[in-house]
C-alpha atoms as one frame of an Amber mdcrd trajectory, in Angstrom:
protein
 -25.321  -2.471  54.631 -24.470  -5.302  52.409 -26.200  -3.795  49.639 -24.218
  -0.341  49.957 -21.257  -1.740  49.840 -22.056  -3.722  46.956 -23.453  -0.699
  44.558 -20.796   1.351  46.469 -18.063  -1.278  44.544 -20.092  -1.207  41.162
 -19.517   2.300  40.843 -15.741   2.056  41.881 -15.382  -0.597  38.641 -17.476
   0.782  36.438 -15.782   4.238  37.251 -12.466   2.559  36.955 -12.792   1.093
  33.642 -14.243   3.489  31.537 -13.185   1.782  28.191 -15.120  -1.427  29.056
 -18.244   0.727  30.116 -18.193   2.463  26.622 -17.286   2.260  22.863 -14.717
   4.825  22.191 -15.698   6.724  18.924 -12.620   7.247  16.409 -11.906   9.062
  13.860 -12.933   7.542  10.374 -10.550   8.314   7.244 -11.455  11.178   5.098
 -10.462  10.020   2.171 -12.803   6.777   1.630 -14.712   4.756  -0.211 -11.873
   2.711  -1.016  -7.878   1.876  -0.326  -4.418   1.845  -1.751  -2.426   2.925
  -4.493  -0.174   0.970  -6.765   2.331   2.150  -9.307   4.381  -0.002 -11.780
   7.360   1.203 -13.887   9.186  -1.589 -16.645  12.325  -1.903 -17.130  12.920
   0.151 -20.195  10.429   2.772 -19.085  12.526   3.280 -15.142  15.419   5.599
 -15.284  18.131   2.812 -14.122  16.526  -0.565 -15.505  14.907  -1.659 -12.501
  11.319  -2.786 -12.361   9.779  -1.312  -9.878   6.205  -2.161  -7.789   4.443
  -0.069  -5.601   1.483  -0.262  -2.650   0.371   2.021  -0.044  -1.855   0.173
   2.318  -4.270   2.446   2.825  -6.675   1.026   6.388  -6.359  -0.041   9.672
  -4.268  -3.094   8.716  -1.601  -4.137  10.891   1.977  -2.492  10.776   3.863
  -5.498  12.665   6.562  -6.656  10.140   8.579  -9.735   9.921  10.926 -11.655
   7.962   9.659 -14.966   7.845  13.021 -17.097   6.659  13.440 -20.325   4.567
  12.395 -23.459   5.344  12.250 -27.037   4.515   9.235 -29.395   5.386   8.503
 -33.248   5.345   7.024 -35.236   2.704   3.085 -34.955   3.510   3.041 -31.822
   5.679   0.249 -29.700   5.317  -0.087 -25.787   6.028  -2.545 -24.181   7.595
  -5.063 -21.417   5.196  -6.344 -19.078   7.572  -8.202 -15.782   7.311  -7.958
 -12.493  10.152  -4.285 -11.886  10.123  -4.533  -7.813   8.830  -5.656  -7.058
  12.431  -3.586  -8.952  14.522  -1.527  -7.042  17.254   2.285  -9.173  16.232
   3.135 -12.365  14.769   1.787 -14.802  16.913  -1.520 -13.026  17.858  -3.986
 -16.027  16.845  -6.817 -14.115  18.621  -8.471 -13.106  15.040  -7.832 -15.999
  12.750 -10.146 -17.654  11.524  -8.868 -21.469   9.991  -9.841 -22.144   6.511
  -8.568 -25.181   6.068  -5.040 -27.133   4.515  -2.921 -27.441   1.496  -0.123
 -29.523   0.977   2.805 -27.512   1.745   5.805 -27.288  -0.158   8.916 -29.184
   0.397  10.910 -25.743   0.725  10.028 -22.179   0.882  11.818 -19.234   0.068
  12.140 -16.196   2.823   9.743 -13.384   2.366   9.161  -9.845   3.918   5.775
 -10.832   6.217   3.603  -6.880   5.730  -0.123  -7.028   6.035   0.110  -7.310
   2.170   3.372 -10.228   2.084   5.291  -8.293  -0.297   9.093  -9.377  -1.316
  10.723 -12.516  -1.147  14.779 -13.256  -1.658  14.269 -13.894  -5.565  13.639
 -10.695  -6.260   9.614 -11.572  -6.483   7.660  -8.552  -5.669   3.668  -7.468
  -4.934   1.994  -4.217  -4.604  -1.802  -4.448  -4.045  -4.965  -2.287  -4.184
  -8.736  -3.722  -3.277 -10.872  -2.819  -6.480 -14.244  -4.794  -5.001 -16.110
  -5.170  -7.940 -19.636  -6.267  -8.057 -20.543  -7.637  -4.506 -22.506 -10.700
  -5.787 -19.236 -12.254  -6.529 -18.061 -12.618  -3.777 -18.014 -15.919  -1.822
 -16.963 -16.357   1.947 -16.810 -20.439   1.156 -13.551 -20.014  -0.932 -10.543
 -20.725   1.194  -8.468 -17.921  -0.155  -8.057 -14.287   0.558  -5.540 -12.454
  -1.182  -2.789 -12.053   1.455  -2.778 -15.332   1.871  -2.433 -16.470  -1.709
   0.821 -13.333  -1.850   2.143 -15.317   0.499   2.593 -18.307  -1.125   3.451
 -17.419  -3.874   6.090 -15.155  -2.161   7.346 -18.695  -0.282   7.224 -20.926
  -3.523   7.837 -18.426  -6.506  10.655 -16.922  -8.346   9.143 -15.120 -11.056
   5.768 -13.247 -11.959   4.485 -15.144 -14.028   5.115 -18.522 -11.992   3.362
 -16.736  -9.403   0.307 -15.854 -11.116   0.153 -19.730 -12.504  -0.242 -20.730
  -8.895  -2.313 -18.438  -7.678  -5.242 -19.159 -10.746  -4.391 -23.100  -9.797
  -5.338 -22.289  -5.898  -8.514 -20.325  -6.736  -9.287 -22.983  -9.332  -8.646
 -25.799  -6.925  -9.717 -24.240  -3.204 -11.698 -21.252  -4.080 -11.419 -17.278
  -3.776 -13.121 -15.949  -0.781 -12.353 -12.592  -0.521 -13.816  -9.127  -2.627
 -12.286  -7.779  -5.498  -8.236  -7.401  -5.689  -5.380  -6.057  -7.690  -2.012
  -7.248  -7.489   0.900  -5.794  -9.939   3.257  -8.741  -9.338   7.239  -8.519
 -10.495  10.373  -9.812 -10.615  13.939  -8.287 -12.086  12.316  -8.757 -16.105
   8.674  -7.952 -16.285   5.828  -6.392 -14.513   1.813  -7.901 -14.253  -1.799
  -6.366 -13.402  -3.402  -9.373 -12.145  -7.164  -8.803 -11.194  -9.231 -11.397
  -9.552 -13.139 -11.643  -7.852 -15.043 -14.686  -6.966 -17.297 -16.969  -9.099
 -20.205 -15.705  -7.253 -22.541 -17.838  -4.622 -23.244 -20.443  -6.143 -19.478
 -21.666  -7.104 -16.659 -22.063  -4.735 -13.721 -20.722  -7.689 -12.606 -17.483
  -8.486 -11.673 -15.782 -12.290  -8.901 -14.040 -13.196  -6.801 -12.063 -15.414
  -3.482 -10.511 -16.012  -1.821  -8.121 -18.637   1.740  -7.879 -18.304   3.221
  -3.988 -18.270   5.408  -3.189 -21.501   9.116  -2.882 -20.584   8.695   0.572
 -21.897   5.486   1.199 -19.697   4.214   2.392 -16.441   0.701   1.664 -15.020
  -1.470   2.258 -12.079  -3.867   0.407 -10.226  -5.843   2.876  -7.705  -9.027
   0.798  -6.157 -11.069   0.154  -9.783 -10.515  -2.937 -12.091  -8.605  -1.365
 -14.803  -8.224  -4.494 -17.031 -10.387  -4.177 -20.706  -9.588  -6.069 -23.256
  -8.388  -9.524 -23.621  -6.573 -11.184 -26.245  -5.816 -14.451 -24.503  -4.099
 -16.397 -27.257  -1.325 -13.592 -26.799   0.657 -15.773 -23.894   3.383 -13.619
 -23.508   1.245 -10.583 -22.397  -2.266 -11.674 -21.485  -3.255 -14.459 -19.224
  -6.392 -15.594 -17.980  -8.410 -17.969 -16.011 -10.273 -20.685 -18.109 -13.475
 -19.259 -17.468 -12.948 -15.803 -18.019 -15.592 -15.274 -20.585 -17.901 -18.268
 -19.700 -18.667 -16.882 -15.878 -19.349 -13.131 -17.144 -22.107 -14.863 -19.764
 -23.827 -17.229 -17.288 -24.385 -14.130 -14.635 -25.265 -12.100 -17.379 -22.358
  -9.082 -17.411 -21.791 -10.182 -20.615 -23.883 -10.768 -23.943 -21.074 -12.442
 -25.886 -21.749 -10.099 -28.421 -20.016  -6.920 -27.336 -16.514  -6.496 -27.268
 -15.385  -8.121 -23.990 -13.807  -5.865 -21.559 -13.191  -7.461 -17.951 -13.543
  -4.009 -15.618 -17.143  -3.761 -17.051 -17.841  -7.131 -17.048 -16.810  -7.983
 -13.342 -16.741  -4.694 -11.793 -19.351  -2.294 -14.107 -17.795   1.043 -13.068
 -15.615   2.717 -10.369 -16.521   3.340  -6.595 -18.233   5.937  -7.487 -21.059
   4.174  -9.467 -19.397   5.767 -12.828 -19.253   3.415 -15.830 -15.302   4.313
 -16.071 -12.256   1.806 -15.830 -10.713   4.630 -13.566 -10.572   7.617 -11.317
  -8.692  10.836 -10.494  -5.678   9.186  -8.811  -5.324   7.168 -11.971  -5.945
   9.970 -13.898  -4.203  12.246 -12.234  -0.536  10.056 -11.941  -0.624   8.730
 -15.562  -1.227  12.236 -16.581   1.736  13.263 -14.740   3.985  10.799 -16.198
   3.037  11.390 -19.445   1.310  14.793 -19.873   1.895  14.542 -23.783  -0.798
  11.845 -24.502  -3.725  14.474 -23.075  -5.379  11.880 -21.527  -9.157  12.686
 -21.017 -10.833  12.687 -17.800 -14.704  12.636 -19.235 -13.004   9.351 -21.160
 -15.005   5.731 -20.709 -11.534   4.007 -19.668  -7.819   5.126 -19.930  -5.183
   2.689 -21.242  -4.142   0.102 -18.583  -0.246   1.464 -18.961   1.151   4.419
 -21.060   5.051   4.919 -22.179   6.237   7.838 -19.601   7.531  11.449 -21.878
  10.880  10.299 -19.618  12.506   7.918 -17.585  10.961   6.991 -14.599  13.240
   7.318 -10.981  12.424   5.553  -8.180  12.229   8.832  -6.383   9.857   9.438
  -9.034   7.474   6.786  -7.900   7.877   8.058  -4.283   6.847  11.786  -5.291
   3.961  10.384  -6.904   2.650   8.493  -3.568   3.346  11.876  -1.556   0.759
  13.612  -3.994  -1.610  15.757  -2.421  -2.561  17.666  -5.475  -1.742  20.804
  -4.243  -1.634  23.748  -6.304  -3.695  21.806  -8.586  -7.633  22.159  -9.419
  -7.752  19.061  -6.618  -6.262  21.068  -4.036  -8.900  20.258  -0.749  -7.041
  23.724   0.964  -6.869  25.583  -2.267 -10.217  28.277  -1.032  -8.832  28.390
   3.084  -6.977  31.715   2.516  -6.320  34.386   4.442  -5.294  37.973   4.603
  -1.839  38.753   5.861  -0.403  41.952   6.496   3.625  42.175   4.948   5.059
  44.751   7.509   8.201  45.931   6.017   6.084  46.788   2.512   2.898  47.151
   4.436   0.729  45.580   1.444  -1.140  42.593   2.506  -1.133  39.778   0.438
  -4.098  36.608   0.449  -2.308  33.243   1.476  -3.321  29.635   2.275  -3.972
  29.850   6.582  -1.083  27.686   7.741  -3.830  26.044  10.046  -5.065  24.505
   6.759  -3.459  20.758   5.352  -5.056  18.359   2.834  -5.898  15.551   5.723
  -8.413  17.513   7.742 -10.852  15.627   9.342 -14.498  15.447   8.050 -15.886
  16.946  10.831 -13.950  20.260   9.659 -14.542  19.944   6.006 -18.038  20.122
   7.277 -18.001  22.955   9.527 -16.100  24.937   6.633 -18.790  24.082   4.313
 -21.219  24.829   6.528 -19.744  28.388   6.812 -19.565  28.388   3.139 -21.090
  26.066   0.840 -18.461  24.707  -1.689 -14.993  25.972   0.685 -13.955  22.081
   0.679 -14.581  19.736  -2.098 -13.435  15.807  -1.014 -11.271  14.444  -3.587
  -9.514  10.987  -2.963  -5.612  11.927  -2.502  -2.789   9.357  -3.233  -1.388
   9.922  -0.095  -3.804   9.441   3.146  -3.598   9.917   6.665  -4.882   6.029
   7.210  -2.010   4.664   5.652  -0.796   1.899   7.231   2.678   1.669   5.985
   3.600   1.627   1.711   6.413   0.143  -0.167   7.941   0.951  -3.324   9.697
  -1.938  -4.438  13.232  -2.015  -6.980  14.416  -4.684  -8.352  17.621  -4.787
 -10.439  18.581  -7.864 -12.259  22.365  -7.161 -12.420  22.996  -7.377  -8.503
  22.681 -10.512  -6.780  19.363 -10.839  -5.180  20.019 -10.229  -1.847  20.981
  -6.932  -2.558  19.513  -6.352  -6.128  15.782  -6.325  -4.406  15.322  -3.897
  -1.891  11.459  -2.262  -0.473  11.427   1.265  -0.013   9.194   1.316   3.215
   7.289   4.204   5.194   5.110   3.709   8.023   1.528   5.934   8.420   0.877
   8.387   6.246   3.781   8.437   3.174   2.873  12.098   2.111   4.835  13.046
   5.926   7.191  10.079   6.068  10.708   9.106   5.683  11.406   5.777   3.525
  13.902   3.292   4.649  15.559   0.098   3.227  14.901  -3.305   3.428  17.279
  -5.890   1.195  15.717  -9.444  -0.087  18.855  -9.773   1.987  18.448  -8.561
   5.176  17.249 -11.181   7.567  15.431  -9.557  10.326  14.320  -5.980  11.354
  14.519  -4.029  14.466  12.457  -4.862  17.380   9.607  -1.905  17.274   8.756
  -3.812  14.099   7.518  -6.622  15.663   4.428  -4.658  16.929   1.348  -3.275
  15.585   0.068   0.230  16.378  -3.068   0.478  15.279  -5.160  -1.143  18.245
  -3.146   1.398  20.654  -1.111   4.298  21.124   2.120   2.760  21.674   5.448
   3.827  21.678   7.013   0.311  21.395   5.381   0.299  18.131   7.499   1.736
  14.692   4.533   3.126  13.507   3.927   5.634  16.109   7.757   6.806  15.951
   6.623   8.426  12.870   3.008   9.288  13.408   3.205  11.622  16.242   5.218
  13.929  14.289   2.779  13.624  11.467  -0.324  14.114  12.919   1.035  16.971
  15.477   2.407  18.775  11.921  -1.118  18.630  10.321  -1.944  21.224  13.859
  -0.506  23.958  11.548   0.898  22.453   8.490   1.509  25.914   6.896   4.062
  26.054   9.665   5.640  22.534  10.164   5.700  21.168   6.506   9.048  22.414
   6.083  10.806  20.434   8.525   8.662  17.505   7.505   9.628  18.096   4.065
  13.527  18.454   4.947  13.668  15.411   6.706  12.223  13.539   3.497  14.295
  15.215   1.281  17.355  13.854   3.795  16.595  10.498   3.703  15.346   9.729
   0.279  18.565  11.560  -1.116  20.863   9.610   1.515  19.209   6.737   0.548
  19.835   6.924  -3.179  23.538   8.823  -2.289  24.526   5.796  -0.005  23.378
   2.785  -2.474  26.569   2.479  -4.586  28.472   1.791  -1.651  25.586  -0.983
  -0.131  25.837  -3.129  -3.233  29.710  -2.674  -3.802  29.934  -3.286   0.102
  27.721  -6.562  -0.207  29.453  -7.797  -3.070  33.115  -7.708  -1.552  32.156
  -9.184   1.665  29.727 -11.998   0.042  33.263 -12.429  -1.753  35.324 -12.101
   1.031  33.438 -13.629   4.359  30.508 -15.302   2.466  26.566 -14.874   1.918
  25.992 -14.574   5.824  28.379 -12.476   6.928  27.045  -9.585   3.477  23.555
 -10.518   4.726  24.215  -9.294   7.937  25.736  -6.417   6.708  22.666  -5.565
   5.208  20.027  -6.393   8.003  22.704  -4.132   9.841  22.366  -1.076   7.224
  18.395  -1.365   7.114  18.484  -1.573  11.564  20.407   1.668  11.188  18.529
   3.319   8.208  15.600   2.672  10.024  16.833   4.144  13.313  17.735   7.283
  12.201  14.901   8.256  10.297  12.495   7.083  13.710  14.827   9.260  15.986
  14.758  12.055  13.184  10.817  11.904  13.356  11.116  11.899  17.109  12.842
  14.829  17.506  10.752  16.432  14.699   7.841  15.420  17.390   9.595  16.894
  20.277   9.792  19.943  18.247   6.347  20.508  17.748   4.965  19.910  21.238
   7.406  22.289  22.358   6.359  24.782  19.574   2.369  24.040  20.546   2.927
  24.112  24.276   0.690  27.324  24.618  -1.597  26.200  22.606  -2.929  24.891
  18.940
């Protein structure tokens, strides 16, 4: 009897908590090997004299944001280095960290914007990032740093790029790199870097670097591939570099020292796809866009690190350009998924992309369709990907104060389906679905999923839904630019009037209501759809 009622129990739990029993299979990005997408525009070369940065953080990274504020510390107080924090759940999830070790910590830090990737702080200091991995023999786990970490110090103790790229090379010097191959295009109100770093390999705990700053006149990209070539390091005002730049590429043999040096080839060797080549279509594809007159080649070795854009450069420019799908292009995944459809008032049938086809499909259909027909669906890496985690496109202007000259353009999930919303150097805190991640979950306390479940619902028949996806981005990006004049004008006469605290919460309340809208808009967009699918897909 006792025995019955024993097994009769295991089955009741085991039935009862299916998840435990099992490993739930989930769906893997189409669009791999690698992640992100960064854009950079200089002053001269943007069509209102900001410098602007870019990232979309392309991966299962965490979408919890914060604003981390100032602070001031004690003589002697140290700060905690600490790897794990992409996949943690909200801000004081410690259940993935893994401690690193200490550095003295400064006497004062400046407030920062807390994304997986830290990415703006109130001096106008700003950070996009892409992973370009380089060769894997670099890499050493015994360095303390990985690269969010060392954004976010610089982010808390930095004003300008270059100051922030003198830090970072003094940390990797001094405690190590520990993490694979990065990118970060650092800026502030002036200038715009590419600053590329990888390990020392295993049998040094260091790291080597280098940066090239962007001409003023320039705009570059940074898509997942070391782009960096050749460097004239007595050139200080463009070019910097760690001290052992050349000497660690000669001792692990990358380099003969006879050659002309070029970093990518030396540290990296090629793209993700094994080619010897300094880039890939995405870079291709957006410089060529920007400035179709230079004809740049695609069969080339490497493509310049920056070009000077045919015109000025918008912001809403840079946000087009991390929509891109490629579609009606050569890259077009959907371009061969046509069908025949009938025109009854002319009765002439006409050959159409099937509105059941969209550029994210899954692999598992890409494979059935070439399984049909060899050669229906050819993979190419979009810019914008359906494993986004959330992507910024940061402005800053250095003839408005900082608080409201700086400002991130943010989207959450995939930024080819959603809105963009502001967030000031300013504004001190954001609304409370931001304090979550979404990505372990489905949940709708989460900002992310305000936004995804439209998305992924359109992608059902994106033939059909793209248009009210498309409408709502149109509405916010052009009530975005529409409603800046009065922002700044607003800030400026109540910092005048009432004082710094009083414009800053103006500002945290402008982003809180920004950012409301467009998650109620994608609701109802959401609401829509179901109600539209409720017979079926």
């Amino acid at each position: 009897m006792n025995k019955t009622v024993n097994l009769v129990l295991l089955m009741l739990l085991t039935c009862g908590n299916p998840v435990i029993a099992q490993d739930i299979e989930y769906s893997q990005p189409v669009n791999s090997p690698e992640s992100c997408t960064s854009i950079m525009v200089g002053k001269k070369a943007s069509a209102d004299g900001s410098v602007i940065t870019s990232h979309t953080c392309d991966g299962n990274y965490r979408s919890w944001m914060t604003i981390v504020p100032a602070a001031t510390y004690d003589r002697d107080t140290t700060l905690a280095i600490c790897t794990g924090r992409m996949h943690t759940e909200f801000a004081d999830d410690q259940s993935r960290l893994e401690y690193k070790g200490t550095i003295p910590q400064a006497r004062s830090t400046y407030q920062y914007l807390n994304t997986a990737y830290p990415c703006l702080n109130e001096k106008q200091l700003g950070i996009g990032e892409t992973t370009i991995t380089g060769r894997k023999e670099l890499e050493n786990p015994k360095g303390m740093f990985v690269i969010e970490e060392l954004e976010k110090i610089a982010l808390q103790r930095c004003t300008t790029a270059r100051q922030a790229i003198r830090l970072m090379g003094e940390l990797i010097a001094r405690y190590g790199y520990g993490d694979s191959g990065e990118c970060l295009t650092i800026a502030d109100p002036n200038e715009v870097w590419h600053f590329e770093v990888f390990g020392e390999g295993p049998d040094k705990v260091g790291g080597v670097w280098a940066a090239i700053r962007i001409p003023d006149d320039h705009v570059g990209v940074s898509a997942n591939i070391p782009r960096i070539s050749t460097l004239d390091v007595k050139d200080k005002d463009n070019c910097m570099a760690s001290a052992n730049v050349f000497d660690v590429a000669r001792k692990l043999g990358y380099w003969d020292g006879k050659e002309p040096f070029k970093f990518w080839k030396a540290y990296a060797g090629g793209n993700y796809f094994g080619e010897p080549k300094s880039f890939s279509l995405r870079e291709y594809f957006i410089l060529n866009a920007l400035a179709p007159s230079l004809k740049l080649a695609y069969d080339a070795e490497e493509l310049p690190i920056s070009v000077k854009p045919d015109k000025p450069v918008a912001v809403t420019d840079v946000m087009a350009l991390l929509r891109q799908t490629y579609e009606g292009t050569e890259w077009d995944v959907t371009r061969n998924l046509k069908v025949a459809v009938k025109n009854k008032d002319t009765n002439t049938t006409d050959t159409i992309i099937s509105q059941s086809a969209n550029p994210w499909m899954s692999l598992d259909m890409m494979n059935m369709l070439n399984g049909i027909k060899p050669g229906t669906v050819t993979r190419n890496r979009l810019v914008a990907v359906p494993q986004c985690a959330y992507s910024t496109v940061i402005q800053l202007r250095s003839w408005l104060p900082d608080a409201v000259g700086g400002v991130v353009w943010m989207a959450l999930d995939n930024p080819g389906q959603s809105p963009r919303f502001p967030i000031f150097c300013g504004t001190t805190r954001l609304p409370e679905p931001f304090n979550i991640c979404g990505q372990h979950r489905h949940r709708t306390d989460a900002a992310i999923w305000k936004f995804r479940e439209a998305n992924k619902l359109a992608t059902v028949r994106w033939g059909m839904t793209k248009g009210y996806i498309y409408d709502g981005l149109s509405h916010f990006e052009e009530k975005g630019q529409a409603e800046m004049p009065f922002v700044e004008s607003r800030y400026q006469a109540l910092r005048t009037e009432k004082g710094e605290a009083a414009a800053n919460a103006f500002l945290t309340g402008y982003t809180a209501d920004f950012a409301g809208s467009a998650m109620q808009h994608w609701q109802n967009l959401a609401d829509e759809f179901w109600k539209t699918f409720a017979r079926g897909f």
